[in-house]
N, C-alpha and C positions, 0 to 999 in steps of 0.2 A: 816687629815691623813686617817681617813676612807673612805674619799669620794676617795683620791689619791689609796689607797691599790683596793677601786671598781672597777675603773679604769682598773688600771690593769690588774689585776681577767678578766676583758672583753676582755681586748686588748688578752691577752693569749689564751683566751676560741675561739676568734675568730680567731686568728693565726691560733691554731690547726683545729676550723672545717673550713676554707680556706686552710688549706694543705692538709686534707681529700679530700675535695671537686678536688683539684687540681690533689691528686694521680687516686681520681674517674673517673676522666675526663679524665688523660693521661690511666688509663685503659683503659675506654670507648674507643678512639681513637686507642691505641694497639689493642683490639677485632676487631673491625670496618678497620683498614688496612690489619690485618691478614685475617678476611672475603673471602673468594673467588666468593663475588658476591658484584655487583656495590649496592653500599651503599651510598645516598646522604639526605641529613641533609637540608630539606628545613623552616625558621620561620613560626610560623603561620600567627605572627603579618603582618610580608612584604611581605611571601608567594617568599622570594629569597633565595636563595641558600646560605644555611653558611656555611659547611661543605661535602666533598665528598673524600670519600675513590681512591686508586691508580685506583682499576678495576671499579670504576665511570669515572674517567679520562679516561684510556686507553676505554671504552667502548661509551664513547662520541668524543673520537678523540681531545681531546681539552686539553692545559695547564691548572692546575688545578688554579693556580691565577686567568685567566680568566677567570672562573667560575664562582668566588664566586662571589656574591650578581647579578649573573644572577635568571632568573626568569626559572622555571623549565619548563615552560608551553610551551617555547621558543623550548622546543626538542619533541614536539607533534605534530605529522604531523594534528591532527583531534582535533580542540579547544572542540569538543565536549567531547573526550574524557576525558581532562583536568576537564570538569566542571561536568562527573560523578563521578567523583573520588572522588572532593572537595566535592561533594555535598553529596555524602555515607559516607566520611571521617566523615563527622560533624555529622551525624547520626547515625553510629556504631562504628564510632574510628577506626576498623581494616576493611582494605578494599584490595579485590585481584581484581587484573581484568586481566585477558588474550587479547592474539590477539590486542593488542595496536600497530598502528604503531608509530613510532618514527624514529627519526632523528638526528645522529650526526653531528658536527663540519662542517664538511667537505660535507655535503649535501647526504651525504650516508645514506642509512635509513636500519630499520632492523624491527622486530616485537618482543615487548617485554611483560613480565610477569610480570607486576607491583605488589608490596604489599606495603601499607603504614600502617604505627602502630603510637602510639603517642610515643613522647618523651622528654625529656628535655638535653638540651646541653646550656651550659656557661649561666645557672639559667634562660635559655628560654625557652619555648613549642616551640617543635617542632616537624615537620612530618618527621618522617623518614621512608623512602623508598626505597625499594630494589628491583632491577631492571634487570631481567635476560633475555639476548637475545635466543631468542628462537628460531630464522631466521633457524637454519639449522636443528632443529628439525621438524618444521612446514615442510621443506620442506622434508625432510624423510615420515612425516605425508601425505605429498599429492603425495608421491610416492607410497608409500602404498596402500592409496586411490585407485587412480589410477590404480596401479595392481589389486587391491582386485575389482574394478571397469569391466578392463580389466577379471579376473576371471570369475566373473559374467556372463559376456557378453557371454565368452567363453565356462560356462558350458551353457547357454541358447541355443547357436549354437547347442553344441556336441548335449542337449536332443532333439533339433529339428530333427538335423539328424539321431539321434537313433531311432526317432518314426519315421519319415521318410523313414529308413532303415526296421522297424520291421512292418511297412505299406505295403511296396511292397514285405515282406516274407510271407506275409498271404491276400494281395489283389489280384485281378486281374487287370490286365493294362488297359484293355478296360473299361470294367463295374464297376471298382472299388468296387465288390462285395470280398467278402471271395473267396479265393480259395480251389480247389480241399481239397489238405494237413491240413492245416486250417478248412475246414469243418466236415473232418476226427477226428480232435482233440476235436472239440467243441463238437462234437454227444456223443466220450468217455467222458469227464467233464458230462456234463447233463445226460447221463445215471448212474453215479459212483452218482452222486448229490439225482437221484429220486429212485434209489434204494433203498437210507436211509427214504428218504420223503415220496416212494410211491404214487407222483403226476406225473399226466398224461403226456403225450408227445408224440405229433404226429409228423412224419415226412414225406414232401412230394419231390418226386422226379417229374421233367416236362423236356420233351422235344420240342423243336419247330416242328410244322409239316411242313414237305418238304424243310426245310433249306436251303438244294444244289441247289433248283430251284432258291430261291432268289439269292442266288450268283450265278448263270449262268446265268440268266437272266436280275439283274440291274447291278452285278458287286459288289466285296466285300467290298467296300465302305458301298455301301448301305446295307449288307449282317451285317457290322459291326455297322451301325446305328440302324436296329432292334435288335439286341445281346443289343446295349445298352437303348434302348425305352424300353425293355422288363424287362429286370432290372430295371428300375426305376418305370413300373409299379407292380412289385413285392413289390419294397419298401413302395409303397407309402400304397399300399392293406395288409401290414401285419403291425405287429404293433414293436414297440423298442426292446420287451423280445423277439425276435423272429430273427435266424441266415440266412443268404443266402448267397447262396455260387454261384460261376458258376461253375459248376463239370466236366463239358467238354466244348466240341466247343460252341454245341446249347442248352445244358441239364444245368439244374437248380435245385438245393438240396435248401430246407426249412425246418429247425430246429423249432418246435412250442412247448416252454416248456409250461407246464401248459394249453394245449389245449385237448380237447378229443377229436373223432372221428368223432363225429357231427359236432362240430364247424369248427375243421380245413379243411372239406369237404366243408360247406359254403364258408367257405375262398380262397378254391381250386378253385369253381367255377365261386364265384366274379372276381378272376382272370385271369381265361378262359376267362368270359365274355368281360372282360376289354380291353384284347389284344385283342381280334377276332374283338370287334368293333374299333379300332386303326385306324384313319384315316392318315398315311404317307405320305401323299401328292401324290402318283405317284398313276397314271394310273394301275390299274390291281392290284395293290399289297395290298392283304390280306394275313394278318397273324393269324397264329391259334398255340394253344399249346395244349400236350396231358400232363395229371396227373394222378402220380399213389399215390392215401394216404394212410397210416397206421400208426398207434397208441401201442406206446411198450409196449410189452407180456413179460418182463421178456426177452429174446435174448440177446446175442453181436449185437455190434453195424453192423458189417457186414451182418448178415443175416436181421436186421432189415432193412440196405439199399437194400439188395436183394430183398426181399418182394415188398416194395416199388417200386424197378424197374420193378421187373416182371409184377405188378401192371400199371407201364406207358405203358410197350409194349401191353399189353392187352387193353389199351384203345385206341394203334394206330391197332392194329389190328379189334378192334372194329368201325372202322371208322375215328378216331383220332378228335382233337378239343372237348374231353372229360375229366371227371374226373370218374376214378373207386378207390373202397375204399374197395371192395369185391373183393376176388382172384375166377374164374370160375375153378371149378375142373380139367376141360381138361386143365387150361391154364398152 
């Protein structure tokens, strides 16, 4: 009689926790079809499909009977990717992996958001996995891309041609020196600079001597090729900290911060020298420049140029192919 009443006692105990287990599971399944993301239910044991919610079917293209006890791996376009998963799965149990291609039913593929978790369904382990296509956000992603790519490019262009632009407002087209306007501005800057500092700055103004004979005589070609040999030897004879400009046709402005009177006299003459010995190639054609330097006294910047210019005429009146750094009282 006791053993019949045990009996019982079990068959009831197990009733109830199989009806549990039962309402568990049709819960489980209610959560999992209400889901709005494909949800499929793969064994560990078999590693096939037991279980797949509506938006697994509709997102594989396929009746969901013949699904089941398919092998998941069968909708992977990349077996590689199959066998990261598995292999992170056993590792850390929850596993995401993005940019997965895959492949429905019907041979249509898409790129999906995998996550797999552990689980148990109908008293198995199982992997459950949830699988969200992503195809049309990726490709938003590489619109994006694209434009933000396109953008890029786009400002790269605009600052090319804005330096481009702010190049030929303060170059000159020939010599590619500073110009006039531009030389004008830099002289204001560095004198507003060393007024605070009190450091030296000389500036020299030069003109070519007899300029119009070279153009009547070889032709403004040639006329245009010394305008440019003479500017390069300027450049080459001064140093980085130091501004040039072409001020006119033949005339030549050199900005020297931080030089004094001595040196940038030096400097004046190495570059007389330079050009006078300038070999052009042609028969007859020598070239010469005259310089006038000065070194700022406190002045605006225009009298500072005036000095300096009076300064060059006196050195063509002196004979020219000279540099003066002294102004002669009559001059």
């Amino acid at each position: 009689m006791r053993m019949t009443k045990w009996l019982e006692d079990e068959i009831v105990k197990h009733k109830l926790t199989n009806d549990k287990l039962q309402n568990s599971e049709t819960l489980f399944r209610g959560i999992l079809e209400i889901t709005p993301i494909a949800i499929i239910l793969v064994s560990k044991h078999t590693e096939r499909i037991k279980y797949l919610n509506a938006q697994a079917v509709e997102l594989l293209c396929a009746d969901g009977a013949d699904l089941i006890g398919r092998n998941l791996s069968e909708y992977f376009v990349n077996p590689q990717d199959v066998k990261v998963l598995n292999e992170s799965f056993t590792i850390n149990k929850n596993v995401s992996k993005n940019d997965i291609s895959m492949k429905r039913s019907d041979g249509s593929r898409f790129i999906g958001f995998v996550t797999v978790i552990p689980s148990i369904y109908e008293e198995e382990e199982v992997a459950l996995s949830c699988i969200v296509d992503m195809t049309e956000q990726k490709k938003v992603e590489e619109t994006l891309k694209w434009n933000n790519d396109c953008i890029i490019e786009l400002n790269k262009e605009l600052t090319n041609i804005n330096s481009n632009l702010i190049n030929k407002s303060i170059k000159d087209g020939l010599t590619n020196l500073y110009n006039h306007q531009y030389m004008n501005e830099v002289l204001e800057v560095k004198l507003q600079e060393i007024s605070k500092t009190n450091e030296n700055l000389c500036l020299m103004m030069m003109d070519i001597d007899h300029f119009k004979r070279v153009n009547d005589k070889y032709g403004h070609l040639t006329g245009d090729k010394v305008l440019t040999v003479v500017a390069e030897i300027i450049m080459k004879n001064t140093s980085n900290n130091d501004y040039i400009g072409r001020y006119g046709g033949e005339e030549f402005i050199v900005v020297l911060p931080n030089n004094d009177l001595e040196t940038a006299a030096a400097i004046a003459e190495n570059l007389r020298w330079n050009i006078s010995n300038f070999d052009f190639g042609l028969d007859g054609l020598k070239v010469t420049i005259s310089i006038g330097v000065v070194q700022y006294t406190g002045e605006k910047s225009n009298f500072l140029i005036n000095r300096a210019d009076r300064l060059l005429y006196q050195a063509k009146s002196n004979g020219r192919n000279r540099v003066e750094i002294k102004l002669n009282q009559i001059a």
